[in-house]
C-alpha positions as CSV (number, residue, x, y, z in Angstrom):
1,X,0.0,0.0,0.0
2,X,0.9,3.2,-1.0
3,X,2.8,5.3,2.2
4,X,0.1,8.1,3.1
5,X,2.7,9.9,5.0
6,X,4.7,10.7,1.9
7,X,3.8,14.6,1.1
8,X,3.7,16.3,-2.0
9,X,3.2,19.7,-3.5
10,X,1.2,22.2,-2.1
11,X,0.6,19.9,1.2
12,X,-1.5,16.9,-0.4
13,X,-0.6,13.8,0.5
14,X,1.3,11.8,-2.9
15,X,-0.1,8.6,-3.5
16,X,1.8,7.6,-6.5
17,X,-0.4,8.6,-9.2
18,X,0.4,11.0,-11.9
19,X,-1.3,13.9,-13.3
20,X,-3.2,11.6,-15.4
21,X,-3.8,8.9,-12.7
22,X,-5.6,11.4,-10.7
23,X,-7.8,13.0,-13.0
24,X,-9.4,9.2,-14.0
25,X,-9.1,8.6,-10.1
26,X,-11.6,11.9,-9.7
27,X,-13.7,11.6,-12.9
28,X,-13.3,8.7,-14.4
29,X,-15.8,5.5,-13.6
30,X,-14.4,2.6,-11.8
31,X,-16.4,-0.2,-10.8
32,X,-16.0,-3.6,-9.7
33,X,-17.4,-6.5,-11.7
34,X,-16.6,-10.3,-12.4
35,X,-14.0,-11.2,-14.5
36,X,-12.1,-8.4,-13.2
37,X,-9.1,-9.9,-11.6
38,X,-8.4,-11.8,-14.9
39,X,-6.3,-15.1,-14.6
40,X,-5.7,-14.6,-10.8
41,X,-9.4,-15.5,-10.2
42,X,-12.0,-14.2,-7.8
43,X,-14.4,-14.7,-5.3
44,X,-17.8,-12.7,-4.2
45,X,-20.7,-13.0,-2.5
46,X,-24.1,-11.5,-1.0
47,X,-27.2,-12.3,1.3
48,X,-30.5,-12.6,0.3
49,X,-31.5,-10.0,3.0
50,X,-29.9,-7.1,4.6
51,X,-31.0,-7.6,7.7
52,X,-32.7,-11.1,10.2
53,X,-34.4,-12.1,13.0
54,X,-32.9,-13.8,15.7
55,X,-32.7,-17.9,14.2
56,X,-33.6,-17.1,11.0
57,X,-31.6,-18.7,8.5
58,X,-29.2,-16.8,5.9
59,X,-28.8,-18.1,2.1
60,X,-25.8,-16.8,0.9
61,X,-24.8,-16.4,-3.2
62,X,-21.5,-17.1,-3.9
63,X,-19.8,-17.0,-7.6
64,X,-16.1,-17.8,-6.8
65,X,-13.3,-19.3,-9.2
66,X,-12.0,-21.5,-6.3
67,X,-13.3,-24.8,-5.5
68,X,-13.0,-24.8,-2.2
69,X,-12.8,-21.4,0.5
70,X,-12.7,-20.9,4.3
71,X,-16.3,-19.0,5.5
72,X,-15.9,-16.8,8.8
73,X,-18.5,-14.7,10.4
74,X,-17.7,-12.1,13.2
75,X,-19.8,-10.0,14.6
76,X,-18.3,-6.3,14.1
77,X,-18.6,-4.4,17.6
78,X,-16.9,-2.4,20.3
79,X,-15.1,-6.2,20.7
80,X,-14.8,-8.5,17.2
81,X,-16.8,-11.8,18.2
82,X,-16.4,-14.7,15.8
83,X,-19.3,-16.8,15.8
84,X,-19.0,-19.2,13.3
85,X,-16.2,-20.5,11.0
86,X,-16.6,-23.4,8.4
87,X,-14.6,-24.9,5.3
88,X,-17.2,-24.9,2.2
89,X,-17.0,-26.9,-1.0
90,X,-18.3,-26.9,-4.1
91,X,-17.3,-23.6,-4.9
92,X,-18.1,-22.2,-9.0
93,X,-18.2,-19.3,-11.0
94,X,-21.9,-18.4,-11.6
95,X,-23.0,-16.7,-14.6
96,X,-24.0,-12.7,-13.8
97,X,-26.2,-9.9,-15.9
98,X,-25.0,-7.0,-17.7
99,X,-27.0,-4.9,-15.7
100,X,-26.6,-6.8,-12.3
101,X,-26.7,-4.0,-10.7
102,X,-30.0,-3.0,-12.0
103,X,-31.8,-6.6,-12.1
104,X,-29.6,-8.0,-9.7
105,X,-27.3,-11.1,-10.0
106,X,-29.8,-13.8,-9.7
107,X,-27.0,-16.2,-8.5
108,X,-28.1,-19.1,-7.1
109,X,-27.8,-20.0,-3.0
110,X,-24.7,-21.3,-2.7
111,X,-25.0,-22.4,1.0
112,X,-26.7,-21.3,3.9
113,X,-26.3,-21.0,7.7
114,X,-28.4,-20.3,10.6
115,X,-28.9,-17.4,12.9
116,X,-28.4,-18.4,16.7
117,X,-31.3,-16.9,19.1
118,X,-27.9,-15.6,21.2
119,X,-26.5,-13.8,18.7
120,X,-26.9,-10.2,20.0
121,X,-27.9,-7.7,17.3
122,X,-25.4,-5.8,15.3
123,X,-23.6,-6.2,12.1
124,X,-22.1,-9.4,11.3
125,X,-19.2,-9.3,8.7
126,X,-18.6,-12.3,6.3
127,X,-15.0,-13.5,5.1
128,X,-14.4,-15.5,2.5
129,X,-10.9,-16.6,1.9
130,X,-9.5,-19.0,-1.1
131,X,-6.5,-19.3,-3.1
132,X,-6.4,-17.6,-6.8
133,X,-5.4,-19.7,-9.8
134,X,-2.0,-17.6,-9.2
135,X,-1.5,-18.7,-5.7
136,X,-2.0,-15.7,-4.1
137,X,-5.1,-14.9,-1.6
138,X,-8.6,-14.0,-2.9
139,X,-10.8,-12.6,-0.9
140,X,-14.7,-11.3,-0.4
141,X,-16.3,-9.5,2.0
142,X,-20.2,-9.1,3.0
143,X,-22.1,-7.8,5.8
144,X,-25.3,-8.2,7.0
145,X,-27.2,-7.0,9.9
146,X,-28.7,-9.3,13.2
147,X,-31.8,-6.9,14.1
148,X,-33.0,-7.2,17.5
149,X,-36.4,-9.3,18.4
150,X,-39.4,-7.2,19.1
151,X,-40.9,-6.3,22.6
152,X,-39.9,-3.5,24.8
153,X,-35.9,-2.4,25.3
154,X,-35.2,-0.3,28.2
155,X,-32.0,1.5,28.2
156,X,-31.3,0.0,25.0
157,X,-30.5,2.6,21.8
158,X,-31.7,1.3,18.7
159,X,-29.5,2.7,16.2
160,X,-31.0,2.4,12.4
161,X,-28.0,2.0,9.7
162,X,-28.4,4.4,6.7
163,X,-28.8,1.2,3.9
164,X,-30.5,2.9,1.8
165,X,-27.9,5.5,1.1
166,X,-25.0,2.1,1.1
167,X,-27.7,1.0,-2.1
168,X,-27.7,4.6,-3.6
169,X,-23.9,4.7,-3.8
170,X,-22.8,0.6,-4.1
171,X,-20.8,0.7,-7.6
172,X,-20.5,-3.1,-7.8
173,X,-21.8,-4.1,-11.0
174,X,-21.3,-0.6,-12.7
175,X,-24.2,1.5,-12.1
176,X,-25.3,3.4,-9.5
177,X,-27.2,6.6,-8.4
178,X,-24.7,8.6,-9.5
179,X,-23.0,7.2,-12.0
180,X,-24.0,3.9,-14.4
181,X,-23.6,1.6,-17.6
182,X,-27.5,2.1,-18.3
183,X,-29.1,4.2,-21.2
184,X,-28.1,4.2,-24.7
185,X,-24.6,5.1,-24.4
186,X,-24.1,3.3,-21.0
187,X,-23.4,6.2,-19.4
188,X,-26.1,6.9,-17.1
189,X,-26.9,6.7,-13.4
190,X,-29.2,3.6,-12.8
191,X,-33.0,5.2,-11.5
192,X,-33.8,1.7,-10.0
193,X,-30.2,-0.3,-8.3
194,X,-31.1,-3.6,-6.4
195,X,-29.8,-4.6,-3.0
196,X,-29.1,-8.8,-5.1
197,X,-25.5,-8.0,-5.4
198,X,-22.2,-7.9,-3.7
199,X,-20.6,-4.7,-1.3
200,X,-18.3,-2.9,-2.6
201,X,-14.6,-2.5,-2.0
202,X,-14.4,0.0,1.1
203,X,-17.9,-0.5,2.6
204,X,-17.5,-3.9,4.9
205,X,-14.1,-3.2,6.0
206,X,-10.8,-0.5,5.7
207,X,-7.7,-0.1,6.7
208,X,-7.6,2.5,9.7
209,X,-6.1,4.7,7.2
210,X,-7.9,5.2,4.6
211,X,-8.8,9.3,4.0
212,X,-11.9,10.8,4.7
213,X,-13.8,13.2,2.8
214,X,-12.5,16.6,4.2
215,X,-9.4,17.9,3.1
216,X,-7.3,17.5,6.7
217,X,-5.5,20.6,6.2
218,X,-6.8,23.9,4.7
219,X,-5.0,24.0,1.0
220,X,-3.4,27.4,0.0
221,X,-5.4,30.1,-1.5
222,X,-6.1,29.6,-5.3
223,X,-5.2,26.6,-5.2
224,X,-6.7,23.3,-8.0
225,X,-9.2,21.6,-6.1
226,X,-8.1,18.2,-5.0
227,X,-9.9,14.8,-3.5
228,X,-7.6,13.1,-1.8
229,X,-10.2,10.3,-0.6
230,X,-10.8,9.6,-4.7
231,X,-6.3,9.6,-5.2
232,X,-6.1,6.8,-2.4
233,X,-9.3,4.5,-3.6
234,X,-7.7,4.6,-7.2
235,X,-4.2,4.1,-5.8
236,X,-5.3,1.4,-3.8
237,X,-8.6,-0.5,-5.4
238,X,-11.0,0.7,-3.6
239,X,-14.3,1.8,-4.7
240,X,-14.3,5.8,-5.5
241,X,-17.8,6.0,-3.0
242,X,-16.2,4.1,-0.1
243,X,-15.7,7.5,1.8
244,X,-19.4,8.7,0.8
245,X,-21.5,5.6,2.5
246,X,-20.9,2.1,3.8
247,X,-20.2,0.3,7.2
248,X,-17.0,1.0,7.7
249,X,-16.7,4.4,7.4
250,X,-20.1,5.8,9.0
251,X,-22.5,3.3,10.6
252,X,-19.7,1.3,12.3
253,X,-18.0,4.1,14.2
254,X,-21.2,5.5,16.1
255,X,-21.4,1.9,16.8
256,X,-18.2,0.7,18.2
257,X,-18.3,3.9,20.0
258,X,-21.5,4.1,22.1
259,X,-20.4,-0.1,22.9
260,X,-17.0,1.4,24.0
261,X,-18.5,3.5,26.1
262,X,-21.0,1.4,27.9
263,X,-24.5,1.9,26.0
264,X,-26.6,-1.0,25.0
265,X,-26.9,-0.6,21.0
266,X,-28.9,-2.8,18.9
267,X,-29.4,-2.4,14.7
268,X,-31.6,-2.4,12.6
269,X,-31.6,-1.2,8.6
270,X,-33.7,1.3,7.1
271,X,-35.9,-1.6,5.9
272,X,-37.4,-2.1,9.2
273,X,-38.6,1.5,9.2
274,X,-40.5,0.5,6.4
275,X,-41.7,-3.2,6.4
276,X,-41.7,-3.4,10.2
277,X,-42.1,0.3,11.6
278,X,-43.4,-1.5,14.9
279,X,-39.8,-2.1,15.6
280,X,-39.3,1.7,17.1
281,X,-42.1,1.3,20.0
282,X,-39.9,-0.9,21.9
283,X,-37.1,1.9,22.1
284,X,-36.5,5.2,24.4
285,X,-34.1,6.6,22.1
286,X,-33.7,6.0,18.4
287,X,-30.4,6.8,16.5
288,X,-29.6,7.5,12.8
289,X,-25.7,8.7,11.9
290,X,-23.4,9.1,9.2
291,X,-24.4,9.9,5.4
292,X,-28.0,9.1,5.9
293,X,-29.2,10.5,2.2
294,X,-32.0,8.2,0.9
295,X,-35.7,7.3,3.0
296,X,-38.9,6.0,1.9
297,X,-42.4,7.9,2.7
298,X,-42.8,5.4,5.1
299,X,-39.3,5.5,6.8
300,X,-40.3,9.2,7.2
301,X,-43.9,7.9,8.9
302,X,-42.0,5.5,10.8
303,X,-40.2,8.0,12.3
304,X,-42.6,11.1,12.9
305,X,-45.8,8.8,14.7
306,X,-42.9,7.1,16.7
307,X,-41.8,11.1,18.1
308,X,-45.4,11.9,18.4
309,X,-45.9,8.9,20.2
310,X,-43.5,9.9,22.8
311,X,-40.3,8.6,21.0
312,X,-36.8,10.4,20.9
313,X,-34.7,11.0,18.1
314,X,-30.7,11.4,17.7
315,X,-29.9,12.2,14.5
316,X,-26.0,12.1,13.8
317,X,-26.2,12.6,10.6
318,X,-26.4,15.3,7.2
319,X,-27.3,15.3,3.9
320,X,-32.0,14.5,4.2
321,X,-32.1,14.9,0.5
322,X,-34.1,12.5,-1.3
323,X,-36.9,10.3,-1.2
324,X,-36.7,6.8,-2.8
325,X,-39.2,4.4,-3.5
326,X,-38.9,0.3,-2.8
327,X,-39.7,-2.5,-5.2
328,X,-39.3,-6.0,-6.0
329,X,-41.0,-6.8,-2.3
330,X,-37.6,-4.5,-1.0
331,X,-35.2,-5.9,-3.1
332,X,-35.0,-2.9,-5.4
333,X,-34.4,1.0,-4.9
334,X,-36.2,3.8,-7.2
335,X,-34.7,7.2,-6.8
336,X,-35.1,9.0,-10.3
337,X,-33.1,11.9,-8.4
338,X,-32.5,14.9,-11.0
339,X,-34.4,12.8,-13.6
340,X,-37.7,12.7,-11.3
341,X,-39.7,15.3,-13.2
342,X,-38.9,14.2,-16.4
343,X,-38.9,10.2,-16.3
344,X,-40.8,9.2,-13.1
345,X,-43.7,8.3,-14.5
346,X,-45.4,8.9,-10.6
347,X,-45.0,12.5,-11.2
348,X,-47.5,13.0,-13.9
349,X,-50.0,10.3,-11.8
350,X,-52.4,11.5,-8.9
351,X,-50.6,11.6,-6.4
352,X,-47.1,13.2,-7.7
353,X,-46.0,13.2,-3.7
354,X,-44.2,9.9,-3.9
355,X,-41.9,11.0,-6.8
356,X,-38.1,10.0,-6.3
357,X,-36.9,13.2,-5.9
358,X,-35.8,15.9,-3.6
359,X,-38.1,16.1,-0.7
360,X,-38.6,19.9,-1.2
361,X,-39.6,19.4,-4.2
362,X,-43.1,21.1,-4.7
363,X,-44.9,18.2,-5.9
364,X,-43.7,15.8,-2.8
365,X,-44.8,19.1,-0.6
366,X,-43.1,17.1,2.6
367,X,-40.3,19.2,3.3
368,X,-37.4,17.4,5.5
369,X,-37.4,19.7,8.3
370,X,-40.7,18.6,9.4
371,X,-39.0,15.2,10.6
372,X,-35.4,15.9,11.5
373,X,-35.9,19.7,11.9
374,X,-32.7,20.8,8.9
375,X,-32.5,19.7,5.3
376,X,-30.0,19.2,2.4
377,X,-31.1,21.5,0.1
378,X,-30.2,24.3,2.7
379,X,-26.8,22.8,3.9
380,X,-24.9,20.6,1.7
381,X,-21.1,20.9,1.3
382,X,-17.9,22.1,3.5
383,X,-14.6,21.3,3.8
384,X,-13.6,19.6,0.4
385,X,-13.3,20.1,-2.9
386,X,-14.2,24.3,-3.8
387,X,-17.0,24.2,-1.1
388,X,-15.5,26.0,2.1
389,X,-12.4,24.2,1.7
390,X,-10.5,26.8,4.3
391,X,-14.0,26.6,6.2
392,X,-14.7,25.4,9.7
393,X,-13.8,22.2,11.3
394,X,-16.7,22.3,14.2
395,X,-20.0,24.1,14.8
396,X,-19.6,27.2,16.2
397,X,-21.7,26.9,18.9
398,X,-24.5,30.0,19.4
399,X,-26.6,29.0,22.3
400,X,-24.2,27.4,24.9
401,X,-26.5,27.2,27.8
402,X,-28.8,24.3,25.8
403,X,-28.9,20.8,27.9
404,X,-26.9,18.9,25.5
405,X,-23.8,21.1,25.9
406,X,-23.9,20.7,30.0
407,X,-20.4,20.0,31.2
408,X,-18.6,20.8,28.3
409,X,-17.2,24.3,29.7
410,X,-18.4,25.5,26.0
411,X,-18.7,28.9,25.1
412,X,-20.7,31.2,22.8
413,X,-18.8,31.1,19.2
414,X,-16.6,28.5,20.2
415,X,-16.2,25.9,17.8
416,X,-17.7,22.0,19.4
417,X,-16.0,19.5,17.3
418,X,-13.3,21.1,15.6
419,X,-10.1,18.8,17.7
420,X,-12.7,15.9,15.7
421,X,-13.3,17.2,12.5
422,X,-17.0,17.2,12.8
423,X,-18.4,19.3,10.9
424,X,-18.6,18.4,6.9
425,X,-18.4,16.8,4.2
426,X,-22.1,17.2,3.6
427,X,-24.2,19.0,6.4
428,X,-27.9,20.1,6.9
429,X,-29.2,23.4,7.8
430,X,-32.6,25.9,7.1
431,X,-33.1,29.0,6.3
432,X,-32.5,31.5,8.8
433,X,-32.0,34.9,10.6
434,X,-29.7,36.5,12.4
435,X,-31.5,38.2,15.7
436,X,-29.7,39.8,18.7
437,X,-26.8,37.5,17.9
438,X,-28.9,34.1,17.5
439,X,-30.0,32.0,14.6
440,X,-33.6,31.8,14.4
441,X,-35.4,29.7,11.8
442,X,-37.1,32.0,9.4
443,X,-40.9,32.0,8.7
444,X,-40.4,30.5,5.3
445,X,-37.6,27.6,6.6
446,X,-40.5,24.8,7.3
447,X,-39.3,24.4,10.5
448,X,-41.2,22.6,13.5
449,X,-42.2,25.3,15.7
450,X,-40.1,25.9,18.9
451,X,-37.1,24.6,17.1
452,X,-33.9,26.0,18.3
453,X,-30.7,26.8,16.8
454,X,-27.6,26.1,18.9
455,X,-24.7,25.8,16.4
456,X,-24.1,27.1,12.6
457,X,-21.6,27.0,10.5
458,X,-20.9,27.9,6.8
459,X,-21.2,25.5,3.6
460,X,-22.1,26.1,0.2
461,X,-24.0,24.8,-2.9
462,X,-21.3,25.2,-5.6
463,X,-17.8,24.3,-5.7
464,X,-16.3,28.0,-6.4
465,X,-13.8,28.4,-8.6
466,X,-10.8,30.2,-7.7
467,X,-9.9,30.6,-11.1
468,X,-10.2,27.0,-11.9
469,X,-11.8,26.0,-14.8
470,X,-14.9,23.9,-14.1
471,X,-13.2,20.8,-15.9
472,X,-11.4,20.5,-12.9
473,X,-13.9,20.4,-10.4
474,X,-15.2,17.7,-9.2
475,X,-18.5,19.3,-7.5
476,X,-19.2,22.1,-9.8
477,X,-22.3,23.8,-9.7
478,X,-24.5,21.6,-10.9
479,X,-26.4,20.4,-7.6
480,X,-26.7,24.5,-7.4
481,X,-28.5,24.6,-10.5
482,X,-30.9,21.4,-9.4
483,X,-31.9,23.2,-6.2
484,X,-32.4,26.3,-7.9
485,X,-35.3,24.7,-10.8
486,X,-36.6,22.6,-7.6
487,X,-37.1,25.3,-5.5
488,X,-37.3,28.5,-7.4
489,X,-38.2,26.9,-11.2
490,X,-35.2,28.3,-12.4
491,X,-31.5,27.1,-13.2
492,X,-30.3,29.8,-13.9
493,X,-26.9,32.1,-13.0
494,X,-29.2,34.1,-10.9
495,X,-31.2,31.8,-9.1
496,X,-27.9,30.0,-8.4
497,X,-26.5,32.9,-6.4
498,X,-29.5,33.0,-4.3
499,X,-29.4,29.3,-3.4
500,X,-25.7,28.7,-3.5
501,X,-25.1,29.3,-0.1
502,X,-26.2,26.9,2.9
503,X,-25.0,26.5,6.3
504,X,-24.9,22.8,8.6
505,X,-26.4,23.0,11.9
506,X,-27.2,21.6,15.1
507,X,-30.7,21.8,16.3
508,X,-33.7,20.4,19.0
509,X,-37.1,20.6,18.8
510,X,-40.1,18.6,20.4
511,X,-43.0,17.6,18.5
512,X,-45.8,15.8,19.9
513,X,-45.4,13.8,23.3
514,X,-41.7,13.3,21.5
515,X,-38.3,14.9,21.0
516,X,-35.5,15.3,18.2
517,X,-32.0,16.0,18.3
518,X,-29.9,16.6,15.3
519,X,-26.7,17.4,14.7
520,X,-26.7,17.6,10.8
521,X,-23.1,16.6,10.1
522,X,-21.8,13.5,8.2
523,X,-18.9,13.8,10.1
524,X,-19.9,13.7,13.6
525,X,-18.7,10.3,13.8
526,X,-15.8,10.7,12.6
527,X,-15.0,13.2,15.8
528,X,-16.4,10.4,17.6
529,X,-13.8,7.6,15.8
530,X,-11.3,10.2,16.6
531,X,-11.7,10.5,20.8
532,X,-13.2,14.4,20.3
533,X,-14.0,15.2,23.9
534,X,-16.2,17.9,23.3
535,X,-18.2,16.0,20.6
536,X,-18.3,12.7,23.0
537,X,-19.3,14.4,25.9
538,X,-22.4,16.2,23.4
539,X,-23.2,12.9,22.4
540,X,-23.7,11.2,25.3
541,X,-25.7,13.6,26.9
542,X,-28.2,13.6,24.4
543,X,-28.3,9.4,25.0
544,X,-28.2,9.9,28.2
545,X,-31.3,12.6,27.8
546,X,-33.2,10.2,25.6
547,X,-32.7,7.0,27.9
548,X,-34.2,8.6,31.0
549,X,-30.9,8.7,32.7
């Protein structure tokens, strides 16, 4: 592996790559596919489920060049538990779809394993080593999630991993929700992607490593934007969207960190919320982190009559941009995204509210702050690429004297998480006011009433340019233009400058006999992975809050 420490011009780290290299690194589309590792042979695999009930039983699809390979299943918290290991024959290459990542790879069950009743909930991680036609090692790696039995759960989080934005950004197969091999010059992002397929490289496991997002140090003044996260995965053969969703670099870290630190955590996926929203009623506190981008109508119902109820809500997490749609009984996800109005055929139907765009789109007319209080369409981007890339770290904190900052010794304008890095790469926010020297929501922001502000900080809509050229940029301004037609009807350089600018915040509001908390940060967890007092201390007095403690 490439030395990270090795430091090149202008203070980004030098992976190896030339000039070339990391321009296909950053724009090019990579993907991960059979037949890819040539004459050295492969191996991969997937669940028929993302998520089981205690002793339910697991088929699992293998397509593998080997014969034979060694099966090991651990389950991934605060301590790695092995739970079952077994040597499995019979191993063959199984024929998969163009479009697999579309239709699925309809690979038959290759074997299959049961679930023990003691197997506490949390994510399970599969291994499967064998030995390539070269000699060498081969490897795959799966994960799937042991969700907790229903009935009541005191002092017990439940903590709900963001799956649907893993199946929005899983490149295994080629096509995505962002980019694709589908349309008539495979070339376009796929508008349905199904969960029938492998992980991709960088969302089961990484090397401690690995770069984040965020730039870690604030590049000089007109300076070429650069993604270093994009560099390493190409350098290394990792998927270019293992930083933007996956286990390993968001869900997991809230999770080995609340187990480190004593809390009782069980999981669930986002498929629960939909399927099986009775899940929630036997929880206190409910927990969603990470890059949490993609939810069903029904996730959202899920989560509002479980506040209104009386439930609480921590919310980790930024970027509440879109709504998706499930088919296929679950085993496919619609999200026509900036397509919607032209191609989902529910928007010229009755009832346009279910199309898979953005949720403040005026045809869904369910703005995102009524469930989490912030949205993406006001936040969106800091601390990479052009957006803010000098920007903040942390919150700056407004309104020290709320609950969830007690015994931090924080101040007013302080920044809470900036030792972390917690504030970025994508973030959530609403429009607002400045009054007396505090943030208020304004009266057109959509936000519950009694909502409170108690950090802000800067982020942006549109990668500026510095004098770059947009050819260089990875960003641009085209998610500027999208918000502009979906919230103003208009793309245009004008509209742009009165949308481009967003902020990320941290906000509580009760609604109902319920509460929510949400700090609207991607990042937060990483400030969490990396021991931020501050942003620990924050965190566990809103569990501690939402448990009754």
């Amino acid at each position: 592996m490439i030395d990270p420490m090795q430091a090149s011009v202008q203070g980004f780290v030098d992976f190896g790559l030339t000039a070339q290299e990391r321009r296909e690194a950053v724009f090019g589309h990579r993907y991960e596919r059979p037949g890819m590792y040539g004459e050295r042979g492969e191996i991969w695999c997937y669940t028929d489920s993302m998520a089981y009930p205690p002793g339910a039983t697991v088929l699992l699809q293998v397509s593998s060049t080997a014969a034979t390979y060694q099966l090991e299943i651990m389950r991934d918290g605060a301590t790695t538990e092995p739970v079952l290991k077994r040597e499995v024959g019979g191993g063959r290459l199984q024929e998969t779809p163009d479009q697999c990542s579309v239709t699925g790879c309809g690979w038959e069950s290759s074997l299959e394993f049961r679930i023990a009743e003691d197997w506490p909930s949390g994510a399970y991680r599969i291994t499967l080593t064998a030995q390539g036609r070269d000699g060498t090692r081969i490897q795959a790696h799966h994960l799937f999630i042991v969700r907790p039995a229903t009935g009541r759960k005191p002092n017990r989080i439940l903590q709900v991993a963001a799956t649907g934005s893993w199946t929005a950004y899983n490149t295994w197969g080629g096509s995505n929700h962002y980019q694709g091999i589908t349309g008539p010059g495979r070339n376009q992002y796929a508008t349905t992607v199904s969960i029938e397929r492998p992980w991709c490289r960088g969302f089961v496991v990484l090397p401690d490593d690995a770069p984040r997002v965020p730039l870690e140090f604030a590049p000089p003044p007109a300076t070429a934007p650069r993604y270093p996260h994009m560099e390493w995965a190409f350098a290394n053969g990792y998927s270019n969207k293992y930083a933007s969703s996956g286990w390993a670099s968001y869900d997991r870290h809230f999770f080995h960190w609340a187990e480190r630190m004593g809390f009782a955590v069980d999981l669930a996926s986002q498929h629960e919320l939909h399927f099986s929203p009775e899940i929630l009623d036997g929880y206190d506190c409910v927990v969603c982190v990470g890059h949490d981008e993609y939810w069903t109508w029904e996730m959202r119902d899920a989560v509002d009559n479980y506040v209104d109820r009386g439930g609480r809500v921590a919310r980790f997490a930024g970027n509440f941009m879109w709504q998706t749609r499930l088919e296929r009984g679950g085993k496919a996800q619609v999200c026509y995204k900036y397509r919607a109005r032209a191609e989902d055929p529910v928007y010229r139907s009755a009832g346009p509210s279910r199309t898979t765009g953005s949720w403040e789109a005026s045809e869904t007319g369910r703005p995102g702050a009524k469930t989490f209080g912030l949205n993406a369409t006001n936040g969106l981007y800091a601390g990479w690429g052009g957006c803010a890339p000098r920007g903040v770290r942390g919150f700056p904190v407004y309104r020290p004297d709320h609950w969830a900052f007690a015994g931090t010794g924080i101040y007013y304008g302080d920044l809470l998480g900036a030792d972390g890095h917690a504030f970025g790469y994508e973030v959530d926010g609403i429009d607002y006011i400045i009054r007396g020297g505090l943030p208020e929501p304004s009266e057109t922001s959509g936000a519950p009433e009694g909502l409170q502000i108690l950090a802000l900080g800067m982020s942006s809509l549109k990668e500026e340019s510095a004098g770059v050229g947009l050819d260089d940029r990875f960003l641009s301004d085209d998610d500027a233009k999208f918000v502009a037609e979906t919230l103003i009807g208009d793309g245009g350089e004008a509209a742009v400058e009165r949308v481009k600018r967003g902020a990320g915040m941290i906000v509580n509001f009760t609604r109902g006999k319920g509460e929510v908390f949400h700090a609207g940060s991607c990042e937060w967890v990483a400030a969490l992975m990396r021991r931020d007092a501050l942003v620990e201390r924050v965190t566990s007095n809103v569990l501690g809050r939402y448990l009754g403690r």
